[in-house]
PyMOL commands that place a pseudoatom at each C-alpha (Angstrom):
pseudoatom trace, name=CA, resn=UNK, resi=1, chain=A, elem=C, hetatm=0, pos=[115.962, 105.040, 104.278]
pseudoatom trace, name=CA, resn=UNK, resi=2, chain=A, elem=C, hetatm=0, pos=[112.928, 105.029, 102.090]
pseudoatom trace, name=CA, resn=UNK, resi=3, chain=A, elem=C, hetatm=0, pos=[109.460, 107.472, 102.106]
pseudoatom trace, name=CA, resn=UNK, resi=4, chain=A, elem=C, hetatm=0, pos=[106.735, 105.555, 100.564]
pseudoatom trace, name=CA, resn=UNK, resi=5, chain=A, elem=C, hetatm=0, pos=[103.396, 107.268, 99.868]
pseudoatom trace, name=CA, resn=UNK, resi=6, chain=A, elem=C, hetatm=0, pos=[100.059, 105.392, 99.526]
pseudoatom trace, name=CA, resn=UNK, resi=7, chain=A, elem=C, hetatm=0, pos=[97.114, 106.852, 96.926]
pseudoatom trace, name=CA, resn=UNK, resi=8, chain=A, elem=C, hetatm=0, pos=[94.666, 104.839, 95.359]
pseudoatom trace, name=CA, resn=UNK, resi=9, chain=A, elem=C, hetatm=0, pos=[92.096, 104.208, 97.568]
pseudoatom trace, name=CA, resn=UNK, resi=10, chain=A, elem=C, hetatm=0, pos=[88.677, 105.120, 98.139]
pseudoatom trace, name=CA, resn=UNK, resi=11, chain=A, elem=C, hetatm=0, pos=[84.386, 103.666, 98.221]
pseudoatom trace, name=CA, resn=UNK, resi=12, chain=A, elem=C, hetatm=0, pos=[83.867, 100.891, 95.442]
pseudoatom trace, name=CA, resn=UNK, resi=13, chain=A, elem=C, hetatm=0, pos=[80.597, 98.711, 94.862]
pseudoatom trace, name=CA, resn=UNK, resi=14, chain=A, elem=C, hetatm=0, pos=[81.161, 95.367, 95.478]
pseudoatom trace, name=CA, resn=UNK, resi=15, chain=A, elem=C, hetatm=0, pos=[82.299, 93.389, 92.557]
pseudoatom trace, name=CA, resn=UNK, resi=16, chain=A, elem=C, hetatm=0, pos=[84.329, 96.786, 91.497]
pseudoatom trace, name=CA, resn=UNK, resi=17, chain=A, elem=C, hetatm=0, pos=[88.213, 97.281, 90.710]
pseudoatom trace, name=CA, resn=UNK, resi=18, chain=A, elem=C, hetatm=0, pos=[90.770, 99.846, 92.518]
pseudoatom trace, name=CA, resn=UNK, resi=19, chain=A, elem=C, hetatm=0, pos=[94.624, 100.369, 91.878]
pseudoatom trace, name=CA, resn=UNK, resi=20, chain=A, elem=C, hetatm=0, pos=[96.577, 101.156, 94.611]
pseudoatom trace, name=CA, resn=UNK, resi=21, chain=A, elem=C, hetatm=0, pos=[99.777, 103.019, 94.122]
pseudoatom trace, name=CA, resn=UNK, resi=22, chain=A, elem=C, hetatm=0, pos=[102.975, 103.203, 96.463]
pseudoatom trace, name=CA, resn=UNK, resi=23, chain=A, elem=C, hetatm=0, pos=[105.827, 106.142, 95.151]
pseudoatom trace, name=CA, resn=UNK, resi=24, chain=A, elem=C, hetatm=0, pos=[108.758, 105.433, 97.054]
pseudoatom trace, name=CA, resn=UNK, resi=25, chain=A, elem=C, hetatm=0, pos=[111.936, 108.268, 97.466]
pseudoatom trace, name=CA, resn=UNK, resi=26, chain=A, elem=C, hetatm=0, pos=[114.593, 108.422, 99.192]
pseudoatom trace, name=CA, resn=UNK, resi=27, chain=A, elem=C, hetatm=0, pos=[116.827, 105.152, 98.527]
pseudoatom trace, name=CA, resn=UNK, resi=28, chain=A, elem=C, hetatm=0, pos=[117.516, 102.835, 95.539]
pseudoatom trace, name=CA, resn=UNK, resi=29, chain=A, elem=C, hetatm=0, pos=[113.669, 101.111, 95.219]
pseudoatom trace, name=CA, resn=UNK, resi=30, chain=A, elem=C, hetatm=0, pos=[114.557, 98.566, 92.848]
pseudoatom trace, name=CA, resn=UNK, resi=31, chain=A, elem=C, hetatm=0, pos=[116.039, 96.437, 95.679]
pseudoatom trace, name=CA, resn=UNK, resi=32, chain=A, elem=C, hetatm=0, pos=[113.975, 96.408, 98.076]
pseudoatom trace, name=CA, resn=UNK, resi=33, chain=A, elem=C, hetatm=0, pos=[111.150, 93.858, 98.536]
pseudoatom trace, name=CA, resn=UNK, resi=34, chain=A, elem=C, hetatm=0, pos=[108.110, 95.460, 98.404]
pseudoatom trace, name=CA, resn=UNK, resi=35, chain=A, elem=C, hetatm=0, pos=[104.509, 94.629, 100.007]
pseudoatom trace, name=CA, resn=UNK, resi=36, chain=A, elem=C, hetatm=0, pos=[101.127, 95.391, 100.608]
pseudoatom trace, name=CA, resn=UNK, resi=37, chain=A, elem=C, hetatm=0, pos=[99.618, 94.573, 104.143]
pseudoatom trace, name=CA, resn=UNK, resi=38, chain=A, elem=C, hetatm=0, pos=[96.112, 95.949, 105.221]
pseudoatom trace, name=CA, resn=UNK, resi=39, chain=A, elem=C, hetatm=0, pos=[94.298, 96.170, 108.683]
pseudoatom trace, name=CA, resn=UNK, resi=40, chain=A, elem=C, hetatm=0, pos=[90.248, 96.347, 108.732]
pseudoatom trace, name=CA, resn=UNK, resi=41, chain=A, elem=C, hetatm=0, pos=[88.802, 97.915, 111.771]
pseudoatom trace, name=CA, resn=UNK, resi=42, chain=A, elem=C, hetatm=0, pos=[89.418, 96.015, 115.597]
pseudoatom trace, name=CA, resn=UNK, resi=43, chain=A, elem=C, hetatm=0, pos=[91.994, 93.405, 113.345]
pseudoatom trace, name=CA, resn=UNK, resi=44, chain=A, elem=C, hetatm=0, pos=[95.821, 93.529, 113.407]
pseudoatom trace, name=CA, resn=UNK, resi=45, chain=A, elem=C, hetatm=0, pos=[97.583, 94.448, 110.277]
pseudoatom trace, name=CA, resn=UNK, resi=46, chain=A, elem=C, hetatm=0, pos=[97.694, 91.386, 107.877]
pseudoatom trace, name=CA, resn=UNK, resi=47, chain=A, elem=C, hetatm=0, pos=[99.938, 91.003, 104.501]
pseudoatom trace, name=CA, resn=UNK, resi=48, chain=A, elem=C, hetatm=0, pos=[98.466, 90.551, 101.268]
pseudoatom trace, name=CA, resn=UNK, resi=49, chain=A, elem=C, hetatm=0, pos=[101.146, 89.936, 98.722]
pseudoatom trace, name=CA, resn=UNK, resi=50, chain=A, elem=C, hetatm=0, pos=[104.910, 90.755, 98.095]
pseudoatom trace, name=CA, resn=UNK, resi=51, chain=A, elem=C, hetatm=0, pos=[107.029, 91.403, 95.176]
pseudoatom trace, name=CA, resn=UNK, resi=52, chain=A, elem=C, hetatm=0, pos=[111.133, 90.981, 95.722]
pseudoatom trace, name=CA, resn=UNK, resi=53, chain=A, elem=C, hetatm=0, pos=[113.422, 92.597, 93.851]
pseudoatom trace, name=CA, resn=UNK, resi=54, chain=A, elem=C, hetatm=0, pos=[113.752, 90.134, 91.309]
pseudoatom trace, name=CA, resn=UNK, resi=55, chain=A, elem=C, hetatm=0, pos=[110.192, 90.356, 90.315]
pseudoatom trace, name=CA, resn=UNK, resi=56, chain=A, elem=C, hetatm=0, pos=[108.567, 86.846, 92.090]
pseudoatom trace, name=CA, resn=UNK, resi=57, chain=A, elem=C, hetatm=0, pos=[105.324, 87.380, 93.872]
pseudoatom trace, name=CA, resn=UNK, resi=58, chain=A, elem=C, hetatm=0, pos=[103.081, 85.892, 96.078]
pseudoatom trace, name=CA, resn=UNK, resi=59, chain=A, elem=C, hetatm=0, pos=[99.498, 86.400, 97.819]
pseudoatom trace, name=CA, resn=UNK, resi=60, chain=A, elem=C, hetatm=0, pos=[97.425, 86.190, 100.433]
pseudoatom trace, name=CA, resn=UNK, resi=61, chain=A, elem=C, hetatm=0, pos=[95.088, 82.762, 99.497]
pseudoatom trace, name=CA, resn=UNK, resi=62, chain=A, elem=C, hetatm=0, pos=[91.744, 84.980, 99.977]
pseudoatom trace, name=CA, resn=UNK, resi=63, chain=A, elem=C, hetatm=0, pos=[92.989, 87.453, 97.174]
pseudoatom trace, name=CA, resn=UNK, resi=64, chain=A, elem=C, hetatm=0, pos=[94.689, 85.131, 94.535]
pseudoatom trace, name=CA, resn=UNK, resi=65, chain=A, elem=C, hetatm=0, pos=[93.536, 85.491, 91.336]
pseudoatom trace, name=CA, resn=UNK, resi=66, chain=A, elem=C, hetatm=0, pos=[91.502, 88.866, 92.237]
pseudoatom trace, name=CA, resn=UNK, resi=67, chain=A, elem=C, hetatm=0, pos=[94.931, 90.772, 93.501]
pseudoatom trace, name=CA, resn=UNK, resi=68, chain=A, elem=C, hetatm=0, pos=[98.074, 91.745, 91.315]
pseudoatom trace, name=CA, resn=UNK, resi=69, chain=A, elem=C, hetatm=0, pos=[101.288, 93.478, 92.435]
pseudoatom trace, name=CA, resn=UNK, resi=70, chain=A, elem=C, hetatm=0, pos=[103.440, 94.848, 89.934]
pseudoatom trace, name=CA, resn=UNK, resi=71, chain=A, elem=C, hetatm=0, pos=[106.380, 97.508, 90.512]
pseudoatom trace, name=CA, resn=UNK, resi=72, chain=A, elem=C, hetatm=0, pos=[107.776, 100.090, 87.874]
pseudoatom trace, name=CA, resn=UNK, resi=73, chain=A, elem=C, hetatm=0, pos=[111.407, 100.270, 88.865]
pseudoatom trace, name=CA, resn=UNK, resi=74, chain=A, elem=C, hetatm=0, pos=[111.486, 103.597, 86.951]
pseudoatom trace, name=CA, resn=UNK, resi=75, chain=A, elem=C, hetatm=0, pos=[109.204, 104.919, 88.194]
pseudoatom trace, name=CA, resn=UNK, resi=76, chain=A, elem=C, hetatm=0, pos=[110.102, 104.387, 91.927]
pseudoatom trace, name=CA, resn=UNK, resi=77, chain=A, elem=C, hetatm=0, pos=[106.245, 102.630, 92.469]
pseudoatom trace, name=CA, resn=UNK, resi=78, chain=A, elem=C, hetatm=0, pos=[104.481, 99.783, 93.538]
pseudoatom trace, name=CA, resn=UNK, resi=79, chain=A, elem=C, hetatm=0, pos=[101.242, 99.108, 92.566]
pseudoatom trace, name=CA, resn=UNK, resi=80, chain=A, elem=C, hetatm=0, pos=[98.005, 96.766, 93.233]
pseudoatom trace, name=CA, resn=UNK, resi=81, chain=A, elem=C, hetatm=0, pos=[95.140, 96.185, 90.831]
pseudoatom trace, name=CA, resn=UNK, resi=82, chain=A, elem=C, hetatm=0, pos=[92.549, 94.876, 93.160]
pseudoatom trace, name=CA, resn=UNK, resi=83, chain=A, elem=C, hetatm=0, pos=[89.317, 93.315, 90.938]
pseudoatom trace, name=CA, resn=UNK, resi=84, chain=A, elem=C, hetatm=0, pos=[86.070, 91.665, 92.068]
pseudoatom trace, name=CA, resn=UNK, resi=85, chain=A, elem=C, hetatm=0, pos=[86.140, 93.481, 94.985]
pseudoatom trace, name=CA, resn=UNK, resi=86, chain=A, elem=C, hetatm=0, pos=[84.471, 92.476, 98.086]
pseudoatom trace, name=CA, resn=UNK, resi=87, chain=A, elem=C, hetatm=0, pos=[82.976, 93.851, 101.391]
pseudoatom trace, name=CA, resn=UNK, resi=88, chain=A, elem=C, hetatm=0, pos=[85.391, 91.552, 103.324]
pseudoatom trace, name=CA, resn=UNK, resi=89, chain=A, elem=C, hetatm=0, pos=[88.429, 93.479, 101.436]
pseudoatom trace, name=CA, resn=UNK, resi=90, chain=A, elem=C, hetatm=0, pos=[87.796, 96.995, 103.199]
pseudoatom trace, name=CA, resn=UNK, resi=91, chain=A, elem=C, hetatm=0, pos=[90.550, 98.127, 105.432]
pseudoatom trace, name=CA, resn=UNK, resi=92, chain=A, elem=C, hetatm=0, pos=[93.410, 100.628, 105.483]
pseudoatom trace, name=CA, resn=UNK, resi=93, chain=A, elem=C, hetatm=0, pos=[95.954, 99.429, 102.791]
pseudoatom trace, name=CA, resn=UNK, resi=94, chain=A, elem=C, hetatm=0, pos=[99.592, 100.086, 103.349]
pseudoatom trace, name=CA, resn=UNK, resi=95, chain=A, elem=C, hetatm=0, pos=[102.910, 99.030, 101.489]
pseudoatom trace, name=CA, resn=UNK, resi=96, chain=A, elem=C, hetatm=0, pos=[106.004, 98.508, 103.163]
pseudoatom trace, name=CA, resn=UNK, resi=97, chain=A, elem=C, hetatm=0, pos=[109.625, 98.395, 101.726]
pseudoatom trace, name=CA, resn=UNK, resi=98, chain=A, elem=C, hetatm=0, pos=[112.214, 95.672, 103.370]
pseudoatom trace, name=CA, resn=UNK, resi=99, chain=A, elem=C, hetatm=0, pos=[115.553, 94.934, 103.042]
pseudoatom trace, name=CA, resn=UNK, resi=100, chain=A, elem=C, hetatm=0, pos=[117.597, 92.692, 105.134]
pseudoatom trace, name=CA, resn=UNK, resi=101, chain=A, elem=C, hetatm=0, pos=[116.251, 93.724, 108.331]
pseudoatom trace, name=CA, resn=UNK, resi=102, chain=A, elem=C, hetatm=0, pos=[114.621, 96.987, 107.761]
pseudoatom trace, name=CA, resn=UNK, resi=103, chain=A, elem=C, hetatm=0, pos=[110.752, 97.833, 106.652]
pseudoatom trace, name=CA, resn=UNK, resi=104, chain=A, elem=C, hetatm=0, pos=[109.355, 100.903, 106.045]
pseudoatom trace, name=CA, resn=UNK, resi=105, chain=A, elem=C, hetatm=0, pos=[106.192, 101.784, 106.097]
pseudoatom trace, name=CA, resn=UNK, resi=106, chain=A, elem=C, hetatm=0, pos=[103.410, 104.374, 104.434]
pseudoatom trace, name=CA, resn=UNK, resi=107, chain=A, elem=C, hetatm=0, pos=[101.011, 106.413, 106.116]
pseudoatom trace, name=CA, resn=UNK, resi=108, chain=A, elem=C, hetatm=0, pos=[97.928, 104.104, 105.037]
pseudoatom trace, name=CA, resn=UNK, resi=109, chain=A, elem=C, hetatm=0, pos=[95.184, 104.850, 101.822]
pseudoatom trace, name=CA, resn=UNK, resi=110, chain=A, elem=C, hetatm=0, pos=[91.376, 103.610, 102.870]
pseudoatom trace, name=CA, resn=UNK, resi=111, chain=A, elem=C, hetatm=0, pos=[89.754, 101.220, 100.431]
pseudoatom trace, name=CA, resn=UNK, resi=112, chain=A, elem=C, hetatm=0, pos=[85.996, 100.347, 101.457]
pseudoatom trace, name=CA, resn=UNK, resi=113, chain=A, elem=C, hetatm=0, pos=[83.773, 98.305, 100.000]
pseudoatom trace, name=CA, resn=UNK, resi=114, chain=A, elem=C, hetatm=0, pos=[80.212, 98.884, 99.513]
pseudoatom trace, name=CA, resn=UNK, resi=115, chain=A, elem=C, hetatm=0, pos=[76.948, 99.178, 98.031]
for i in range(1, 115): cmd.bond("trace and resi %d" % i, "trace and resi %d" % (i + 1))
show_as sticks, trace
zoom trace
């Protein structure tokens, strides 16, 4: 099993950057695929990008070029640098850990987006 704690979040003007971090204990994090999903308020939770093991990423279309994961093996943590920031991004962000056919989740860090 993995623990994965969110931190990171918080209020941001529009056009603004956040990092979001995800510390991760418990197993062997380098591999496990690691992701970042978030749910804004009365939507289900929705992914917005991945990094595997290897290193290959992908995003969510509506936050290419804005969003970057990156992980520090050593460091046990997963991280996303979230730039030009816009009301439209605000939700609850959570990472999640997989491997074959087990995810784990955080407890959530609120990123909203406003003026």
């Amino acid at each position: 099993q993995v623990q994965l704690v969110e931190s990171g979040g918080g209020l941001v003007q529009p056009g603004g950057s956040l990092r979001l971090s995800c510390a991760a204990s418990g197993s062997i994090f380098s591999i496990y695929d690691m992701g970042w999903y978030r749910q804004a308020p009365g939507k289900q939770r929705a992914w917005v990008a991945v990094i595997t093991s290897g290193g290959s990423t992908n995003y969510k279309d509506s936050v290419k070029g804005r969003f970057t994961i990156s992980r520090d093996n050593a460091k046990n943590t997963v991280y996303l640098q979230m730039n030009s920031l816009k009301p439209e991004d605000t939700a609850v962000y959570y990472c999640d850990a997989r491997l074959g056919g087990s995810a784990y989740w955080g407890q959530g860090t609120q990123v909203t987006v406003s003026s």
